[in-house]
N, C-alpha and C positions, 0 to 999 in steps of 0.2 A: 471233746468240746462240740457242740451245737452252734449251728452260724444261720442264720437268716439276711433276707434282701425284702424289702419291700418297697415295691416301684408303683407310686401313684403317677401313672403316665400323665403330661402335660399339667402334673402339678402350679407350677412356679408360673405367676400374673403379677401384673401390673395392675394399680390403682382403679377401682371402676367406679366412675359419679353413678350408676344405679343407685350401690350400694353404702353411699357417702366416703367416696375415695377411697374405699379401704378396697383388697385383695379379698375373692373368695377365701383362705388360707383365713385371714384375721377375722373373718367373718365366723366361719364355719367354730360349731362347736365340734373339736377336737381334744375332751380332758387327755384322753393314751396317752398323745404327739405330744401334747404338752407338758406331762409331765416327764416325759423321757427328754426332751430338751432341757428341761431343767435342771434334770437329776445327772447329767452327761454331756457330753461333746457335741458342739452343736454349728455348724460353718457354714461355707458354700465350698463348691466345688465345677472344677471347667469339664463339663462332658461330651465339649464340641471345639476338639483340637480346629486351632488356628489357618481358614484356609479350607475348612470342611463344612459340611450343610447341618445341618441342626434336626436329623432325622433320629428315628428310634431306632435304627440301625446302627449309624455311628454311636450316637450316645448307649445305646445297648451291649451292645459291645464293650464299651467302657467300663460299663456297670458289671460287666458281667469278668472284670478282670484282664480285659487286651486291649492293645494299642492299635485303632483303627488306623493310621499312621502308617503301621506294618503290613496289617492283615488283614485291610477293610477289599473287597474285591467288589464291589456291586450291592445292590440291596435286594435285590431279585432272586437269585441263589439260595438268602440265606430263608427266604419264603418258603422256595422252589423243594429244599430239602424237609418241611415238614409237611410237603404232599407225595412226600415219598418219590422225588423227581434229583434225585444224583447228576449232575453235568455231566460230560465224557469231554476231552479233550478238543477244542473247540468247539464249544459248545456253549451260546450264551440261554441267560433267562431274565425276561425282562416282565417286570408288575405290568398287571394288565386290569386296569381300572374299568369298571361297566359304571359310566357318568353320563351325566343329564347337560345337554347342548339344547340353546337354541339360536336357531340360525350359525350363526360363529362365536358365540359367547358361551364361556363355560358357566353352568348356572350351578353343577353341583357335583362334587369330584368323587359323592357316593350314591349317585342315582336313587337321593329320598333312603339310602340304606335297603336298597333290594334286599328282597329274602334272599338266602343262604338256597331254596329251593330253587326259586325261580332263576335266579342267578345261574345257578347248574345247568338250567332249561338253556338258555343263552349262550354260555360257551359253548353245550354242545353244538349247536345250532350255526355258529362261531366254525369251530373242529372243523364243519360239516361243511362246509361253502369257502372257507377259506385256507382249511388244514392242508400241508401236503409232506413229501418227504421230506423239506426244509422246516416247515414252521410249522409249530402245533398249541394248539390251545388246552388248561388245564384247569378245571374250576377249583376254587376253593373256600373260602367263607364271604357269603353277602357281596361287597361288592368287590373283594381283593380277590384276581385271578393271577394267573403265569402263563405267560406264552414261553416257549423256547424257541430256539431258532438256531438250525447247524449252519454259522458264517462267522467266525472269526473276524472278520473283516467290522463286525459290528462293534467290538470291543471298546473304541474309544469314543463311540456315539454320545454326544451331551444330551441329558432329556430334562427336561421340567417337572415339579410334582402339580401335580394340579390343583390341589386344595392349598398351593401357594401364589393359584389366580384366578380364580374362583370372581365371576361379575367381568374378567378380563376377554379379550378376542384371544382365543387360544390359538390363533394362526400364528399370531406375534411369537407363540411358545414352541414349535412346533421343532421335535428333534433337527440335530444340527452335527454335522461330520459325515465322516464317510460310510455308508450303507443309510443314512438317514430316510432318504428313498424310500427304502423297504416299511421301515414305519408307518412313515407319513402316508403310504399307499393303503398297508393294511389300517389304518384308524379310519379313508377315508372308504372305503370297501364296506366298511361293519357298522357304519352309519344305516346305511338301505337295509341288511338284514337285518338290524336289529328295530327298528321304529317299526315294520313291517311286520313284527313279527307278534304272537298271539297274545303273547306273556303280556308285550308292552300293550297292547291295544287295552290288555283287559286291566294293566294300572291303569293307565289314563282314564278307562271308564269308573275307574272307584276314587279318581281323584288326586291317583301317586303319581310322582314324576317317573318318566319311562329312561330306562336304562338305557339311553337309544346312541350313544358313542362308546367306543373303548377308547382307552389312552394309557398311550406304553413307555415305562419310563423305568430308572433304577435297572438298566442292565449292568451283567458282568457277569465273568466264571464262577470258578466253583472257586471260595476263600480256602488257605490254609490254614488252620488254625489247630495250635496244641491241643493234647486234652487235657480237660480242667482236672483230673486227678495227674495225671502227669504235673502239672502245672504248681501245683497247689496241694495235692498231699488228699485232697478229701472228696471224697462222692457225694454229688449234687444232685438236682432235680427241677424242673421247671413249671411253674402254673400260671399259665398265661388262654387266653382265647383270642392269640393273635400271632398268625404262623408266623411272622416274623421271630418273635421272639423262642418261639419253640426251635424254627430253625437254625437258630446258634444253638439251642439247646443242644438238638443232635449233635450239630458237628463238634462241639466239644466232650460231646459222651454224657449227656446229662440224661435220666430220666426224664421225659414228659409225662407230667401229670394231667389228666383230661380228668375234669370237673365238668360234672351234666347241669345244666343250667347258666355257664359261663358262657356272655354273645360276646365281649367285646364292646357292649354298649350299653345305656343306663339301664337296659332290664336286667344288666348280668344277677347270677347269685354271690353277690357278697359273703353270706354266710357259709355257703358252701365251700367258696373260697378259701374263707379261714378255717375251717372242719378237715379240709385236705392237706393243707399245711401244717396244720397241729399232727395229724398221722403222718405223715412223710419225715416228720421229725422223731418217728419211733425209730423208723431206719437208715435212711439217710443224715447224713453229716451238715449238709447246708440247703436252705428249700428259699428261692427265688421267686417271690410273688408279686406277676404284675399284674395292674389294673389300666382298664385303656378309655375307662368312663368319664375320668377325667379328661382326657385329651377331645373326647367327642366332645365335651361341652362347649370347649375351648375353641374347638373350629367349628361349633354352630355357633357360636357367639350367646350361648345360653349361662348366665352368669349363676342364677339359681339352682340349672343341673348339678354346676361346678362343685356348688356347695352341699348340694345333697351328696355328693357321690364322695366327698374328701371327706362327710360323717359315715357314711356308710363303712368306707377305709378301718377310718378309726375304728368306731365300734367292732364291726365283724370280723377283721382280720389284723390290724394292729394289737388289739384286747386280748385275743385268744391266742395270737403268736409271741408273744412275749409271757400270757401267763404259763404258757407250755415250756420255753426259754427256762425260766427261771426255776424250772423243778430240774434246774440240770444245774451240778457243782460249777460248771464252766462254760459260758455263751458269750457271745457276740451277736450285733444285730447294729443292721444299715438299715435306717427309712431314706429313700432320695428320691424324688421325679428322675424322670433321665432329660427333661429337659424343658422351657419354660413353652405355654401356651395361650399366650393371653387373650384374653376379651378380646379386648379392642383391636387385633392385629388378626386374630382366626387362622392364625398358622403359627412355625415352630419360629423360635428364635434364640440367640446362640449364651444369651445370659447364663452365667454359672447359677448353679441350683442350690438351694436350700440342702442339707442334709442334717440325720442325727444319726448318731455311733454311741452306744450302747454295749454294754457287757458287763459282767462279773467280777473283770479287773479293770473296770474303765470308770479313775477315780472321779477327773475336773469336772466340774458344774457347771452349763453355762449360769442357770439362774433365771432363763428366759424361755417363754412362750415358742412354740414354734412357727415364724413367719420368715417370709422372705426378708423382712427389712429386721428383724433380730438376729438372724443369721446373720446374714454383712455384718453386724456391729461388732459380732464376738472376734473378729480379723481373723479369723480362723481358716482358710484356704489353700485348698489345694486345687493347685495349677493344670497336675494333670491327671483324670479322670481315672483311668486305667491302674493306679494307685491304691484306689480306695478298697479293693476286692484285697488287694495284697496287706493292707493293716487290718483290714478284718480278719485274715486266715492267721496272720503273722501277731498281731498286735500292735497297736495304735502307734507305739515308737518304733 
């Protein structure tokens, strides 16, 4: 049998008056989505246990088959492992944001979306004035970096995400426990190298917000976590352009699939997207594909990106993965966001998500379009997230 995932990151919104009260979702033309809602199982599901933050970490985790609950250790980590950065035994790693401040307000928690280059330019730069045998800086795509840092002592640090204060005085947010210090120090440290420095001089002169703060949050060790063929019986694979998610890949033993063209943001290649998932399904047993175009729409507060990027879904990669699906005696297939990003709010929030489930033996109909508000209707819900990877491999009942 043949299994697929596909994750339109920050899918699931809330009413927008642009668009006359409806959801990008009801808006967007989606025939695929729609008709696999109708022709199968169609619900909501909880992907942000009770008590936990509504990141793509948690809710990723879920999707991907584990109980953050048990095995969630940091969000940092599971970054940290797809720059090829393994923790050692007291050893933390904490997301290391290059964001746009002025004065003490956070104006933009992806510095205008640095390049991936230039961004390089800066951590080193970063490594280079602030690095020592304790803490070390690691680039990695646009504006998501990794610092580590050998202290233990850091372990129960509380930190903030910043794109959840964004217009806010980030002094008010500023880590909190013990070692917080060390933070607070280096964020305000890498203020002066960084505004000062050539990269930034030369956005500001073409008009770009300059990358001129870090901000360090999402620490913790290294997670344990099964391996998904242990786990689960079948060999998987990951296509994502967001180490996050690649880095649960590793640590449960998944293939990563690297797609040329995939940013992470609405330039990605959609199409390509679906062309590697269609192959990865000649060998592998289940291919998880996520998209993170959505989720950027959703925290620029861009409602029309939203919608372009949920057709692009459909078309390129919804269309192509299920018609591949279907030249097989026996399949399954999960569409779900990992978690809602509305308009109006430009961050995550903990509402259960939309899903459909799909397959060869998967008789009930809803009958219905697929949105957030036909979902709820069909009372169809599942409580806890972490589930849903086990009736895909296992079967619906």
């Amino acid at each position: 049998m043949k299994f697929a995932v596909i994750v339109p990151d920050g899918l699931g919104d809330w009413p927008v008056a642009e668009i006359g009260q409806k959801t990008p979702l009801e808006v967007a033309k989606v025939p695929h989505l729609h008709d696999l809602a109708r022709k199968f199982i169609m619900g909501t599901v909880r992907t942000v246990p009770h008590g936990m933050q509504p990141g793509s970490d948690i809710c990723g985790l879920c999707l991907m088959g584990y109980d953050p609950t048990i095995c969630y250790s940091g969000r940092a980590p599971l970054e940290a492992a797809n720059l090829g950065l393994m923790l050692e035994p007291g050893e933390l790693a904490f997301r290391c944001n290059l964001v746009n401040v002025e004065n003490d307000v956070m104006v933009d928690y992806s510095a205008g979306h640095v390049s991936t280059d230039e961004a390089r330019i800066l951590i080193e730069a970063l490594q280079k004035e602030l690095g020592t045998a304790k803490v070390s800086f690691h680039p990695g795509k646009m504006y998501r970096h990794i610092m580590l840092v050998k202290d233990s002592t850091l372990k129960n640090v509380q930190t903030d995400q910043p794109h959840d204060f964004m217009g806010e005085s980030f002094e008010k947010h500023w880590p909190q426990g013990r070692g917080s210090e060390l933070l607070i120090e280096l964020t305000r440290k890498s203020r002066p190298i960084l505004e000062n420095h050539p990269v930034n001089e030369k956005r500001a002169h073409d008009g770009h917000r300059q990358a001129n703060m870090i901000w360090l949050w999402g620490g913790g060790v290294a997670p344990q976590l099964e391996r998904f063929k242990d786990k689960f019986g079948v060999q998987g694979g990951v296509i994502s352009a967001v180490d996050l998610l690649n880095g649960i890949g590793r640590y449960v033993g998944w293939e990563i699939l690297t797609v040329p063209g995939a940013t992470g943001y609405f330039d990605t290649d959609y199409c390509a997207k679906g062309e590697y998932a269609v192959r990865a399904l000649d060998r592998l047993d289940l291919v998880f594909v996520h998209v993170e175009a959505t989720d950027e729409a959703g925290h620029a507060g861009f409602v029309h990106e939203k919608i372009k990027a949920i057709e692009q879904i459909d078309r390129y990669i919804v269309a192509p993965v299920v018609q591949r699906l279907k030249k097989e005696k026996e399949w399954r297939l999960v569409v779900a966001p990992d978690h809602y990003t509305p308009i109006a709010k430009k961050t995550h929030v903990s509402d259960p998500v939309p899903f459909i489930f799909a397959g060869s033996d998967v008789h009930p109909s809803s009958g219905l379009s697929f949105t957030e508000k036909a979902a709820k209707s069909t009372g169809i819900h599942l409580g806890e997230g972490y589930l849903l990877m086990s009736r895909l491999i296992r079967g619906w009942r």
